[in-house]
Every structure is written in C-alpha cells, then in structure tokens.
KETIMAR-873033 format. One record per residue (C-alpha): residue in three letters; x, y, z; residue number from 0. Coordinates in Angstrom, 1 decimal. Layout:
BEGIN
+-----+--------+--------+--------+-----+
:  aa :     xx :     yy :     zz :   i :
+-----+--------+--------+--------+-----+
: Ala :      X :      Y :      Z : NUM :
...
+-----+--------+--------+--------+-----+
***
This chain:
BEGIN
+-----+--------+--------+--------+-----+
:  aa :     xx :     yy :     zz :   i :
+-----+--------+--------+--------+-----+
: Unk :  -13.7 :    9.3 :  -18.3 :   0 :
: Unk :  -16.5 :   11.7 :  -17.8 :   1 :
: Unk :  -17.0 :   13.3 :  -14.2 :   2 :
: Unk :  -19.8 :   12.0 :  -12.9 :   3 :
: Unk :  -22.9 :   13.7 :  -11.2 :   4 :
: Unk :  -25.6 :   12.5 :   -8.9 :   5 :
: Unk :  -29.2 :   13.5 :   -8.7 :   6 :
: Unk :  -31.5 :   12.7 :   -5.6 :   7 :
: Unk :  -35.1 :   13.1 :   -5.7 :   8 :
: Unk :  -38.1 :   11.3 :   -4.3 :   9 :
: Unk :  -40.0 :   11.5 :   -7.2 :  10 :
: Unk :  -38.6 :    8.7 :   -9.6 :  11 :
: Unk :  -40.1 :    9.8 :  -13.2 :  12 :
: Unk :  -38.5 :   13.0 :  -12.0 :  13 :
: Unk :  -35.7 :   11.3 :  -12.4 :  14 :
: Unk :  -35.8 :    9.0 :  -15.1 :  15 :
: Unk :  -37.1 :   11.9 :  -17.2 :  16 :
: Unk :  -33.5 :   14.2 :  -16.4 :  17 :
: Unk :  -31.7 :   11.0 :  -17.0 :  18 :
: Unk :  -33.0 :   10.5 :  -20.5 :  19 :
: Unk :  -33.0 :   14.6 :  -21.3 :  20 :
: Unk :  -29.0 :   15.3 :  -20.2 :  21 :
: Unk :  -27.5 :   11.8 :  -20.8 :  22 :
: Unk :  -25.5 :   12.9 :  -23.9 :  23 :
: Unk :  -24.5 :   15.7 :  -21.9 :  24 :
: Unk :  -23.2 :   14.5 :  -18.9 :  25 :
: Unk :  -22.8 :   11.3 :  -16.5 :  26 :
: Unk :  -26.0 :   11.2 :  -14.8 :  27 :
: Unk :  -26.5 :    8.5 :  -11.7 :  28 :
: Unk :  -30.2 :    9.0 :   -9.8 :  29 :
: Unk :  -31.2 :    8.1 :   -6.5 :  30 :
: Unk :  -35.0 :    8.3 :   -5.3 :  31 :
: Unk :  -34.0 :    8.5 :   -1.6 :  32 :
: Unk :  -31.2 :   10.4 :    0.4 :  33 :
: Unk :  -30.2 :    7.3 :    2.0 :  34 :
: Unk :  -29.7 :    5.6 :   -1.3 :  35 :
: Unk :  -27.6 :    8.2 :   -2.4 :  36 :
: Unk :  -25.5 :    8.4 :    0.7 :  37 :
: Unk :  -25.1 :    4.7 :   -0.4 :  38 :
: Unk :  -24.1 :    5.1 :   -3.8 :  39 :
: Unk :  -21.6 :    7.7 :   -2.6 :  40 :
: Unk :  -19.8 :    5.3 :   -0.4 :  41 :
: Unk :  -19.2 :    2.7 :   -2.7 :  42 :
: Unk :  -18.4 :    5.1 :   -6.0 :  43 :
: Unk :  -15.1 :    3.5 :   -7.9 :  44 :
: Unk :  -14.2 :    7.6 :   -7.5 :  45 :
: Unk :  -16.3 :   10.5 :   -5.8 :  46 :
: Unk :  -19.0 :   12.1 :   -7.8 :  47 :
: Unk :  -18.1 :   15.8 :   -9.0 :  48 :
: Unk :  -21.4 :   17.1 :   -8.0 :  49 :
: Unk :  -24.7 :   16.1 :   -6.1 :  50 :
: Unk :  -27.6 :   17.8 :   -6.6 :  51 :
: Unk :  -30.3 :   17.0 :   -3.6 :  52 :
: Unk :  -34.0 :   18.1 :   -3.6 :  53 :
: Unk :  -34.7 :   20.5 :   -0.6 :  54 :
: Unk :  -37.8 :   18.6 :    0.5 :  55 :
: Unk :  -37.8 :   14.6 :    0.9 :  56 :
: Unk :  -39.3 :   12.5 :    3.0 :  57 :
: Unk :  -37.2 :   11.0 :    6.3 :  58 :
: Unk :  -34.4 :   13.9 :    5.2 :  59 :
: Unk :  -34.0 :   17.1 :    4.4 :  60 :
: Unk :  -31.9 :   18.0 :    0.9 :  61 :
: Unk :  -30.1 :   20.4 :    3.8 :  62 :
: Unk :  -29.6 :   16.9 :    6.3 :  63 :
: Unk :  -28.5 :   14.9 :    3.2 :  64 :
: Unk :  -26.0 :   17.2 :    1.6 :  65 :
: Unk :  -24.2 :   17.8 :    5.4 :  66 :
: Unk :  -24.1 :   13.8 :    5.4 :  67 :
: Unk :  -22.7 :   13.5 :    1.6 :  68 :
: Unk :  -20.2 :   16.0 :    2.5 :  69 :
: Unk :  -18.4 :   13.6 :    4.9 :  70 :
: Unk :  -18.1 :   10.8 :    2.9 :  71 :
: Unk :  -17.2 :   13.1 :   -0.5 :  72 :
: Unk :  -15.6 :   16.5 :    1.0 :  73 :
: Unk :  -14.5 :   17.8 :   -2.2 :  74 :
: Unk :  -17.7 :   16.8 :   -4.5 :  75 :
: Unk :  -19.8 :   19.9 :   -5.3 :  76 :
: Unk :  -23.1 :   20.4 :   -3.4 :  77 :
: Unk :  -26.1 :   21.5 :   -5.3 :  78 :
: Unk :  -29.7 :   21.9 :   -4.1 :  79 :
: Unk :  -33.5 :   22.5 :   -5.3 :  80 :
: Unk :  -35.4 :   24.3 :   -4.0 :  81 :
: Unk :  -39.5 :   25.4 :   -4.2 :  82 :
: Unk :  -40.6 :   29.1 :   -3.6 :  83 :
: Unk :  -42.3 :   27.9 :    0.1 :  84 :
: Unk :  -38.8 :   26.6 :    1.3 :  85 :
: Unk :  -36.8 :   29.6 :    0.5 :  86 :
: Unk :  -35.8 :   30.9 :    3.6 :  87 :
: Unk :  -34.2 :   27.1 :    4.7 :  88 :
: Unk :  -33.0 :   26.8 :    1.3 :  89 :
: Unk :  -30.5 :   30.2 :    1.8 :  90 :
: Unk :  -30.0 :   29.2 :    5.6 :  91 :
: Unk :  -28.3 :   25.9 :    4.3 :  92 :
: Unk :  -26.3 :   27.8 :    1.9 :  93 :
: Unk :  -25.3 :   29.6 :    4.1 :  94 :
: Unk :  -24.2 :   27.1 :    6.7 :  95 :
: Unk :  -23.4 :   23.8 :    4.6 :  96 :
: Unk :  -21.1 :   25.2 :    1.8 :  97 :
: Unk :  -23.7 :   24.5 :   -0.9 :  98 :
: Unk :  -22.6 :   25.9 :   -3.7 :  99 :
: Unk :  -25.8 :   26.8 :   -5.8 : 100 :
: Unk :  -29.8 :   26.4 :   -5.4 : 101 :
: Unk :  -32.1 :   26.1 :   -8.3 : 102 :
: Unk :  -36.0 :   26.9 :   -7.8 : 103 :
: Unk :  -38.2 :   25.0 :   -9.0 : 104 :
: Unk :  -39.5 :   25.1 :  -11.6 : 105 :
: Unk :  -36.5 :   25.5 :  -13.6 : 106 :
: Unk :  -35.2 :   25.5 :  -17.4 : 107 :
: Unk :  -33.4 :   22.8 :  -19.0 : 108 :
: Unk :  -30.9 :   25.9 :  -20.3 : 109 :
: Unk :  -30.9 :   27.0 :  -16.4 : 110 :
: Unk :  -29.4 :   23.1 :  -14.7 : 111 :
: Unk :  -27.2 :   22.8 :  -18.1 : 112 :
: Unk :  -25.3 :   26.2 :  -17.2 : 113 :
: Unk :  -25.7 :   25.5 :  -13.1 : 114 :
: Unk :  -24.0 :   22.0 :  -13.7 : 115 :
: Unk :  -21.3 :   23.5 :  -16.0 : 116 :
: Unk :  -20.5 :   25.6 :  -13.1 : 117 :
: Unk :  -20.5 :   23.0 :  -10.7 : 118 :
: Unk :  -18.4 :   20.6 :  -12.9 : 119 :
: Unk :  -15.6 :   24.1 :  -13.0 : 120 :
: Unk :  -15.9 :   24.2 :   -9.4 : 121 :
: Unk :  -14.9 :   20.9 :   -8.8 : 122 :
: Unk :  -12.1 :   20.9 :  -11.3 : 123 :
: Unk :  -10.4 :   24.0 :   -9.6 : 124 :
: Unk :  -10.5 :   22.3 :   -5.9 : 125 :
: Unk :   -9.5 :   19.4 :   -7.3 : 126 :
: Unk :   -6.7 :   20.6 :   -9.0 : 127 :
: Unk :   -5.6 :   22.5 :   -5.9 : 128 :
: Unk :   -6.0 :   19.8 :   -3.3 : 129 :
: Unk :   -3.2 :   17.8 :   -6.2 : 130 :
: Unk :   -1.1 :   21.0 :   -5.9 : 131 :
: Unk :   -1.3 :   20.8 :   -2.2 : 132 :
: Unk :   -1.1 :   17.0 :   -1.9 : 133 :
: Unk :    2.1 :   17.1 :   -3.9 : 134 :
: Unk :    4.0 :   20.0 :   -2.4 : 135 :
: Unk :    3.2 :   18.5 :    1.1 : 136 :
: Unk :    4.4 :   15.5 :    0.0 : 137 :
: Unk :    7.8 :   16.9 :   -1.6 : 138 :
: Unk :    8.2 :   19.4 :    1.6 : 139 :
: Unk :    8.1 :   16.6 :    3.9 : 140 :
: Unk :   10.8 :   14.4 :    1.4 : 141 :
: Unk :   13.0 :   17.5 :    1.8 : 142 :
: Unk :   12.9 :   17.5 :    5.3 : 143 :
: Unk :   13.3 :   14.0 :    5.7 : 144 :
: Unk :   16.4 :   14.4 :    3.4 : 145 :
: Unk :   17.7 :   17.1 :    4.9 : 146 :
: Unk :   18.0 :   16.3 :    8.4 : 147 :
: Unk :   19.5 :   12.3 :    6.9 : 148 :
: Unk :   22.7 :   14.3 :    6.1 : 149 :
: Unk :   22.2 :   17.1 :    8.9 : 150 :
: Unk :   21.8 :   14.9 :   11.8 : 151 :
: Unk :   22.0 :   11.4 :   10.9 : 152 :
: Unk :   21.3 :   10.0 :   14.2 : 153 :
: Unk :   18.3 :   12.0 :   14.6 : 154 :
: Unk :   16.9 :   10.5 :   10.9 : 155 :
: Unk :   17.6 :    7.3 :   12.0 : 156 :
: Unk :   15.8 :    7.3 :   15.1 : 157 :
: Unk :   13.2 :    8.5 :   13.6 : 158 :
: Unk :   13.3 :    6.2 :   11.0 : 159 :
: Unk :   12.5 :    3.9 :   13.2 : 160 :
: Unk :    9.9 :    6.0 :   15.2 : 161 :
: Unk :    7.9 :    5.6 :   12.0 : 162 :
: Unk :    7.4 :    2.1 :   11.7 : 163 :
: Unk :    6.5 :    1.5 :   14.9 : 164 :
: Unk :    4.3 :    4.2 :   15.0 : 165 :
: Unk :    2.2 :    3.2 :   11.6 : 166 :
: Unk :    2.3 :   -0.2 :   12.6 : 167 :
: Unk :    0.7 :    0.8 :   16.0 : 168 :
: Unk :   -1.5 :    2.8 :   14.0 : 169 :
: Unk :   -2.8 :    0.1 :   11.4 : 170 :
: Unk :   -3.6 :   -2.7 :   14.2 : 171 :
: Unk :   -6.1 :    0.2 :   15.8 : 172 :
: Unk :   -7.4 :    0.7 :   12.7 : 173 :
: Unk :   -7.1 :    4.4 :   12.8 : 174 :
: Unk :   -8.2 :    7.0 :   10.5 : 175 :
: Unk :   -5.5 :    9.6 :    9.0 : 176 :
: Unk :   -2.5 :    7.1 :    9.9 : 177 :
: Unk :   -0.2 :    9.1 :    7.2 : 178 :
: Unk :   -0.3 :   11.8 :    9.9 : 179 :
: Unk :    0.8 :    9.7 :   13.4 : 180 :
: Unk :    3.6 :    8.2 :   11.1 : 181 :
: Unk :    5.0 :   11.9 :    9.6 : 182 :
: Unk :    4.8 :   12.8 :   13.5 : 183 :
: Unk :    6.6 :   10.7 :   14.4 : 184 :
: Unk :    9.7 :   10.3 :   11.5 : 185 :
: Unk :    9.6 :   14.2 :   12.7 : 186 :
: Unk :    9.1 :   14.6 :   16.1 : 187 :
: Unk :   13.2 :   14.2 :   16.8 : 188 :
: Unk :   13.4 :   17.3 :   14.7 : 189 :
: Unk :   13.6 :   20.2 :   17.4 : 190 :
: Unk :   16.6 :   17.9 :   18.7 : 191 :
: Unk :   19.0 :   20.0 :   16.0 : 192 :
: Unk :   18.5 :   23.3 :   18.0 : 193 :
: Unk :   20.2 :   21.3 :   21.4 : 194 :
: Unk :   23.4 :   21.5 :   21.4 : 195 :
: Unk :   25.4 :   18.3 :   20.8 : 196 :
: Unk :   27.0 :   18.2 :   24.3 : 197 :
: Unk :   23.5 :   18.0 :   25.9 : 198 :
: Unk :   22.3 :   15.5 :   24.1 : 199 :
: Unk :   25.6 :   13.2 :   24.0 : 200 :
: Unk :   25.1 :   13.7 :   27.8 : 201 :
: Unk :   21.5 :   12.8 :   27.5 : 202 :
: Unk :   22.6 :    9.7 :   25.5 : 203 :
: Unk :   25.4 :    8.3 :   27.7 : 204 :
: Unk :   23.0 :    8.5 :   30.9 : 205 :
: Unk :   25.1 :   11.4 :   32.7 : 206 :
: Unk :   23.2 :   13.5 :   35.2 : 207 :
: Unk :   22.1 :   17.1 :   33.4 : 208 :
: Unk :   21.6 :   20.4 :   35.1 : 209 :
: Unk :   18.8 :   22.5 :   35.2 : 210 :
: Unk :   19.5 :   24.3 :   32.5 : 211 :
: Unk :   20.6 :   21.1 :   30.2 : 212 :
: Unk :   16.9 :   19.8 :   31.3 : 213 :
: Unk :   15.0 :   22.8 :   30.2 : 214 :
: Unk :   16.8 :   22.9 :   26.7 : 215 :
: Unk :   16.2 :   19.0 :   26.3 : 216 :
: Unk :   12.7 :   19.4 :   26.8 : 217 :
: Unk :   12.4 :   21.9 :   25.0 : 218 :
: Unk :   12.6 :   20.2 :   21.7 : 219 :
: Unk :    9.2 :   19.2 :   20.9 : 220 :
: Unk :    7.8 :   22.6 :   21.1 : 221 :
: Unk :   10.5 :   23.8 :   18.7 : 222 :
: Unk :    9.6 :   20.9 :   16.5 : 223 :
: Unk :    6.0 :   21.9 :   16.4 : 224 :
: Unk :    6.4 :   25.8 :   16.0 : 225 :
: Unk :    8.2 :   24.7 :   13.0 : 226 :
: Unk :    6.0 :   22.6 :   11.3 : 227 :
: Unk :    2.7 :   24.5 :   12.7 : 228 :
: Unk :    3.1 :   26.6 :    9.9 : 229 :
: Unk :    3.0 :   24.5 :    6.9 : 230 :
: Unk :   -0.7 :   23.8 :    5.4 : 231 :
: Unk :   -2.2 :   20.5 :    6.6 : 232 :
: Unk :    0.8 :   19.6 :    9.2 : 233 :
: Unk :   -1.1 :   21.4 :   12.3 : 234 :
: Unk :   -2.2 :   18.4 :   13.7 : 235 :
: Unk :    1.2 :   16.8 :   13.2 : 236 :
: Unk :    2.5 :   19.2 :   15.2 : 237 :
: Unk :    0.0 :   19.0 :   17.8 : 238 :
: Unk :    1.5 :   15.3 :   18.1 : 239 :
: Unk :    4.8 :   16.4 :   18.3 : 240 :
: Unk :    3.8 :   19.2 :   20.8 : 241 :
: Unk :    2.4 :   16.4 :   22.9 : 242 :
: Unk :    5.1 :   13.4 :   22.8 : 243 :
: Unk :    6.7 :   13.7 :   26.5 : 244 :
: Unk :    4.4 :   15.0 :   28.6 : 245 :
: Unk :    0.4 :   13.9 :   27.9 : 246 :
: Unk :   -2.2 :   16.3 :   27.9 : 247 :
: Unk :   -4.4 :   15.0 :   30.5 : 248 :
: Unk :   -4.1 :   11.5 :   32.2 : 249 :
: Unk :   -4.7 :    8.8 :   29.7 : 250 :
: Unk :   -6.5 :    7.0 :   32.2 : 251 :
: Unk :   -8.8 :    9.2 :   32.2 : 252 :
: Unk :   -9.8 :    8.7 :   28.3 : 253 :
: Unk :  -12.1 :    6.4 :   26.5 : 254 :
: Unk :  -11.2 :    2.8 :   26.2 : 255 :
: Unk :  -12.2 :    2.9 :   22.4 : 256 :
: Unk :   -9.2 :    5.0 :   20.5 : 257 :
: Unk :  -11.4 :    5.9 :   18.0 : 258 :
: Unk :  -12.7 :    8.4 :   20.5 : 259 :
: Unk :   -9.6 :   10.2 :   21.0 : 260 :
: Unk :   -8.8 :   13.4 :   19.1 : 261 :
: Unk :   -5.8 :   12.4 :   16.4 : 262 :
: Unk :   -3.3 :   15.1 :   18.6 : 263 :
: Unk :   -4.1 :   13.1 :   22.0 : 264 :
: Unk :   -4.1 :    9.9 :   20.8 : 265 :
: Unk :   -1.0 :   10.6 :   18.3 : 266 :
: Unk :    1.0 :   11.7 :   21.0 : 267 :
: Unk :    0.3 :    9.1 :   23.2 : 268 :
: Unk :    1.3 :    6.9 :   20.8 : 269 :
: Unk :    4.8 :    9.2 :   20.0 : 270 :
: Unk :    5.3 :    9.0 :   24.1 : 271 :
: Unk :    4.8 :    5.0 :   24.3 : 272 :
: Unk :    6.6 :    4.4 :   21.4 : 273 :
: Unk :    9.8 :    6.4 :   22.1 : 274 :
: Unk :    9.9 :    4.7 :   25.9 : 275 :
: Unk :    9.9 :    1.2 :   23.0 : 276 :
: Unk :   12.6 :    2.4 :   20.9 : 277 :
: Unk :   14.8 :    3.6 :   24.6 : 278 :
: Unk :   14.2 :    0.0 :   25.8 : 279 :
: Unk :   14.9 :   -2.4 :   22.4 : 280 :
: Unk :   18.3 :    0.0 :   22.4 : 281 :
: Unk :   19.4 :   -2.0 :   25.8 : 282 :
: Unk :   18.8 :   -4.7 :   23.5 : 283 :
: Unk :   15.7 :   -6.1 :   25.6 : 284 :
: Unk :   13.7 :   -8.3 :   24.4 : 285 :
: Unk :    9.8 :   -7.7 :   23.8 : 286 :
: Unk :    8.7 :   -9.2 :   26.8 : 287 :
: Unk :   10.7 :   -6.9 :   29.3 : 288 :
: Unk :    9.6 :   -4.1 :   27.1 : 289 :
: Unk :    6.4 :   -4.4 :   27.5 : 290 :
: Unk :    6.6 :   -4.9 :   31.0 : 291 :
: Unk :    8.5 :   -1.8 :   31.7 : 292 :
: Unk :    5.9 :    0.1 :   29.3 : 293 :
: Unk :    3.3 :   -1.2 :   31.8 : 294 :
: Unk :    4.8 :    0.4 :   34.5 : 295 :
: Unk :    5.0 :    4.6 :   32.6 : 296 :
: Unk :    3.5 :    7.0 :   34.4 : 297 :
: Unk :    1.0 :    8.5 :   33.4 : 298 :
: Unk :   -0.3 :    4.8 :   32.4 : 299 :
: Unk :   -0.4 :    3.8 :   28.7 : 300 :
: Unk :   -3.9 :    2.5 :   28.0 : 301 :
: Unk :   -4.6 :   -1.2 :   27.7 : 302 :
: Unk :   -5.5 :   -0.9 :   24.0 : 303 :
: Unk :   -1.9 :    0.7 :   23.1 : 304 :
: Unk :   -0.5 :   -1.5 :   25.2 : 305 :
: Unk :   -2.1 :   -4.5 :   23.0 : 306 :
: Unk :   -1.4 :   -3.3 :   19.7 : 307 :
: Unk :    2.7 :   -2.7 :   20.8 : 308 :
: Unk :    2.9 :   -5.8 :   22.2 : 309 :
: Unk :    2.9 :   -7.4 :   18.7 : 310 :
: Unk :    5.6 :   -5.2 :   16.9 : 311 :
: Unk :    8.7 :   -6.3 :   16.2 : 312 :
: Unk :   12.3 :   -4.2 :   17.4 : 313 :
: Unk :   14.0 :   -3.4 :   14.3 : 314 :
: Unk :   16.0 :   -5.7 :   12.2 : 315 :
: Unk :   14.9 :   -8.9 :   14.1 : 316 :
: Unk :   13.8 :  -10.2 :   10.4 : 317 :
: Unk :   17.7 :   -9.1 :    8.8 : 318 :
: Unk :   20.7 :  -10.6 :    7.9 : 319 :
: Unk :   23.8 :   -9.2 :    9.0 : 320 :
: Unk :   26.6 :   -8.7 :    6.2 : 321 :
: Unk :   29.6 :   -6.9 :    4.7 : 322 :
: Unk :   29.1 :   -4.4 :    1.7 : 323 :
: Unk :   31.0 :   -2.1 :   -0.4 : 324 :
: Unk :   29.2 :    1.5 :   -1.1 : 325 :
: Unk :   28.7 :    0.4 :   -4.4 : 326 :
: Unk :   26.5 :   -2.7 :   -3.3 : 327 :
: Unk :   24.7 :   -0.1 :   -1.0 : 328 :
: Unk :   20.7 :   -0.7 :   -1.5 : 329 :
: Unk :   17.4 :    0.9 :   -0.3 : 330 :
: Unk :   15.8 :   -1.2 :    2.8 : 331 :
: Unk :   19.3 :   -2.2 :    4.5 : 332 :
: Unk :   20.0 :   -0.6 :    7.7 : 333 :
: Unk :   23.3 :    0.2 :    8.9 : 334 :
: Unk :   24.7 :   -1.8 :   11.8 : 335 :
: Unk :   27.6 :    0.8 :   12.0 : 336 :
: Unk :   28.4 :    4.3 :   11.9 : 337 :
: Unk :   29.6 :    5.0 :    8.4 : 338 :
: Unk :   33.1 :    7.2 :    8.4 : 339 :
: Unk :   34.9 :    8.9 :    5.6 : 340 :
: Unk :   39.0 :    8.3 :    5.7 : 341 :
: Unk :   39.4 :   11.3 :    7.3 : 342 :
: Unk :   37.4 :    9.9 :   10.7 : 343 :
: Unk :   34.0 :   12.0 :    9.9 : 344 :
: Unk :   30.9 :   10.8 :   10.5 : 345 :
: Unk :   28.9 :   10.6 :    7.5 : 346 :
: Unk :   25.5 :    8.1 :    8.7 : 347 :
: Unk :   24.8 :    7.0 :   11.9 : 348 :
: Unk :   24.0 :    3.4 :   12.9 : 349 :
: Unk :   20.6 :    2.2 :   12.3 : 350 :
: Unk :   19.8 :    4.4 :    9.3 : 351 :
: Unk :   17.8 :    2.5 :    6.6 : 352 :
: Unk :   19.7 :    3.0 :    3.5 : 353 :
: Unk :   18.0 :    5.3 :    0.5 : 354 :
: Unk :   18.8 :    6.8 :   -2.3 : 355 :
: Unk :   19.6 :   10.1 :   -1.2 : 356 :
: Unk :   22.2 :    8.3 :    1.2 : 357 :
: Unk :   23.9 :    5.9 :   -1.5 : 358 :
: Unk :   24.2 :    9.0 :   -4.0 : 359 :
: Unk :   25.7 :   11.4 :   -1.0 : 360 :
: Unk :   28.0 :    8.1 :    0.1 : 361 :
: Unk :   29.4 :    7.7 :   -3.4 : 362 :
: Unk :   30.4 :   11.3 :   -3.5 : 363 :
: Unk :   32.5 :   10.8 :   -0.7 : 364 :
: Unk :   34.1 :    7.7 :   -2.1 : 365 :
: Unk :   35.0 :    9.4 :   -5.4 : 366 :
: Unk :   36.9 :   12.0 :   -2.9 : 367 :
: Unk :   38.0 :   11.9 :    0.7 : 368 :
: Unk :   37.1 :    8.1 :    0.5 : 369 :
: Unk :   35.0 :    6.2 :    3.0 : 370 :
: Unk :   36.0 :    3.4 :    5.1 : 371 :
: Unk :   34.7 :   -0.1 :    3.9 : 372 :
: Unk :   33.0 :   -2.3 :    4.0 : 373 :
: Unk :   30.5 :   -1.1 :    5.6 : 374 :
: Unk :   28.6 :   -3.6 :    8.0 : 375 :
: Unk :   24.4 :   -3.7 :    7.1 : 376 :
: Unk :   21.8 :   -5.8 :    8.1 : 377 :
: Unk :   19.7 :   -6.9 :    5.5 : 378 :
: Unk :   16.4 :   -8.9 :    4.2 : 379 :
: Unk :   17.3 :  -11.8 :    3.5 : 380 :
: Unk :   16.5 :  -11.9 :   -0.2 : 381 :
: Unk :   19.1 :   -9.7 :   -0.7 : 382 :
: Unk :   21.8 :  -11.3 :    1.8 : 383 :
: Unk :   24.9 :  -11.3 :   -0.3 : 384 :
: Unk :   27.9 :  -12.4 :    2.3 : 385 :
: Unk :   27.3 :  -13.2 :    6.1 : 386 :
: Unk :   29.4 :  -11.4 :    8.2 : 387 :
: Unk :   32.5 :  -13.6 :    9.4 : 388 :
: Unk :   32.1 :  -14.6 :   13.1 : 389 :
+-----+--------+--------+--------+-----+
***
C-alpha cells in the first residue's frame, strides 16, 4: 500500500487540479478546510505520511492547523505553503512547530515532486526508528520481567498481580497511555532486590523494624526509579514508581476528573491504592472490607479511584484449584504453592502466573535435582484437569 499524503487548501480547483496532476505519483487525499482535514486525520484506517497545509486559510492558520494535526498524527510529516507577504510567520512556525519544509508560492510541479519525495524519506526514517524503539522497549521490559521471575520470585509475583489490577483500574477510567500505569506497576516491586531478605521477611511477617530497617524499606521505590529513569520512554514509569508510597501532594487536593491529573500523579496514586488492595485481599478479606479499609488511607484516595477498585476482582476468585505435574504446567495458572526442588530450594513463589519462561526453567530442574510434585495451581476452568482432593 502506498503512503498516503494530505493536501489542505481553501481553494478547491487548487486542489482538484494537484489531485489530477500527481495521482500516478502518489496517494493524494484533499481537504478544502483545516477543520476537515483535522477530521480526515482522525478517522485515517493509518496516519497520513505527510500533510501539506496552506499558510493562509480562513478561520485557521496553516501554522494553527499543522500544531493541531500534530496531536492527532505525531509522527506524520508537516509541510506548509507559503506566499512571499507571509514569510516572516511562515519561518517563525518552522521554527516553533517542527515543520519540516515550506514551499512559496508559486511553485514548480518538479519543485512539490522532489519536496514530497523528501517528506515521504523523512517519514520512513522516524518510522522505522519509533519500530526499532517500540521493539527493544518491548523486549527490555520482557527481560526484566523474566529476570526478576527467577531472581526474586515473590517479587514477580506480586507484581504480577500489581498489574492486573492496575490496567484494570486503568481501563474503567478510561485513561490514556494505560501500557505505562500497568509496566509501573509489574515494576515498581523492583528496588525490593537491593533490601536485604531479612528486612523484608521482617516486613512480611508484621515484626516491628528499626530505624534503619525503615529507611532501607522505603527506600526501594527510588531505587526502582533511578533504574529505569534511564531507559528511553520509561521516565514517566519511573516517575510512578518514584511516587507509589508517599503521594506528591494531597489527593484531595486534585481534580475530581482523572483525566486532569499528570500520568506520574495519577499513576502513582493508583500504584499506592492498589498495593494497600493487594496487602488487604492477602488476609483473605473480602471486597467489601477492602474497600472499606481503602476509604479510610491517609492521604484520602479520591472517590473516582475508589469507584473504579471497587469493581475488581482479588485474584483467582474465577479459578479452579487442582493438582499438576510440571509437565502439565501451562501459561495462565497461578501457583497456589511455593514450588521446591528435592533438595528444599525455592524455585517459584506462590501466586506466580505460570509462563513459558517458568515451565522451561521448571523442567530443567526436573531433568536434574528434581522438583517436588504435584504441584498445586489454580486454574480457569476450561482447563481444570483434576480438582484437588478435599
């Protein structure tokens, strides 16, 4: 398929007349208003390559029009005409609105076909790079997640966890940029492996810590973030994870409407309320008394996070428990034991949803210190094999 490009102009002949010269040589859509345009650049099957925008229209400016197209279509290259008596706010929106080119009118036929060519490069080098960076964010944060499943299982697995609830709090507000709550919070547990395991068995069991214990338990999100802070596109993640325990200013103080909220403030408000969740269904109480208690956190939780985790469900309330063998293991059932190798090591924690990194590193260890089976799992029900005995 051919990229496509959009022209917007006032003048409709204009139009019809470029149309009918370049449609062998390119995919040409016109628009005789900028707010048609903007409307044809909302509901595009895929975003245009390039827009090129008279300077002068009536109701917008090209300038106005291309700052608008830019949000809806960040990576589609921005082009704009231009007459000799508009020059100087022709360069200032260069300048400012990360046009690419300008043409002055008049112009050659020779003169668009090269600009457009150039356009059309353009966009196939950002393209190509935001792939590049899509896909090595993507594997990064797969080789985290992996990595910390056999490094500290429990930590995964609360995580694990962390991340549904999260995403799910996410999607009934609607939010924009969910991917980034739900990697925030599958993460945010990560500083956790710096503490050492004493503390945090301590922390676990309820025991009383000292001042010192405190400080180095606290101190995990902001090792979490430094870490992350660093890799391309997971600032604001880490900005949520920065943010989990301790709220950057009083919630109550906020807008009612989340959509109002910066992602970092509202991410980590969601982290904090959903980790008190997670504490809470572990005393295996019920929804009701969860929310309750979450009612009563200080600093308050707003009202509309409140709503939206009232309807989530604790973990594995939709699975059947049973009895498997490693090689029955399968992705989506969650461990309702620690796993343990022959010689009494802990290989998964309770609670871990099985994947395929796990079944591969649990077979390795079956073919040689052996691992103690079966191995109790909750399930979904499609896939129940054997209920557990009573």
């Amino acid at each position: 398929m051919r990229e496509r490009i959009l022209f917007v102009d006032d003048e409709r002949n204009f139009l019809l007349a470029l149309r009918r010269r370049f449609r062998r040589e390119f995919e040409l859509d016109i628009a005789d208003s900028p707010e048609l345009g903007l409307e044809m650049a909302k509901s595009a099957d895929q975003p245009y390559a390039v827009v090129i925008s008279d300077m002068k229209m009536p109701g917008m400016q090209g300038s106005e029009f291309l700052a608008e197209f830019r949000r809806i279509s960040p990576h589609t290259v921005r082009m704009i005409l231009s007459g000799q008596a508009e020059m100087d706010d022709t360069i200032d929106a260069v300048n400012k609105g990360h046009i690419f080119r300008f043409l002055t009118k008049p112009f050659t036929a020779e003169a668009l076909v090269d600009a457009v060519k150039a356009a059309l490069e353009q966009h196939r080098l950002v393209t190509a790079e935001q792939e590049l960076l899509e896909e090595t964010l993507t594997g990064t944060i797969r080789l985290m997640t992996d990595i910390l499943s056999w490094v500290s299982p429990e930590v995964f697995s609360q995580g694990s966890r962390l991340r549904k609830y999260s995403e799910s709090v996410a999607q009934a507000l609607d939010l924009p940029n969910q991917w980034q709550i739900g990697v925030a919070a599958m993460l945010s547990q990560l500083g956790s492996i710096a503490i050492p395991p004493k503390v945090l068995a301590a922390h676990e069991s309820g025991e009383a810590l000292d001042a010192d214990q405190q400080r180095l338990l606290e101190s995990h999100p902001e090792i979490a973030s430094k870490l992350l802070s660093n890799i391309p596109r997971l600032e604001t993640v880490a900005s949520i994870i920065r943010r989990q325990s301790t709220p950057s200013r009083d919630p109550a103080s906020m807008p009612s409407d989340p959509h109002k909220w910066p992602t970092p403030l509202l991410g980590g408000e969601i982290l904090r309320c959903v980790l008190e969740f997670d504490r809470l269904a572990g005393r295996d109480m019920d929804s009701a008394h969860i929310i309750e208690k979450l009612q009563k956190m200080m600093p308050p939780v707003p009202s509309f996070l409140i709503e939206a985790v009232r309807h989530l469900e604790i973990s594995r309330s939709r699975m059947k428990p049973s009895l498997v063998t490693v090689k029955e293991l399968m992705p989506t059932m969650v461990l309702d034991e620690h796993v343990l190798s022959k010689k009494d090591v802990l290989l998964v924690a309770k609670g871990q949803e099985v994947n395929t990194a796990m079944i591969l590193r649990l077979s390795n260890f079956a073919a040689g210190d052996g691992v103690v089976e079966p191995i109790r799992v909750r399930i979904p029900r499609h896939l129940a094999r054997s209920q557990v005995p009573a």
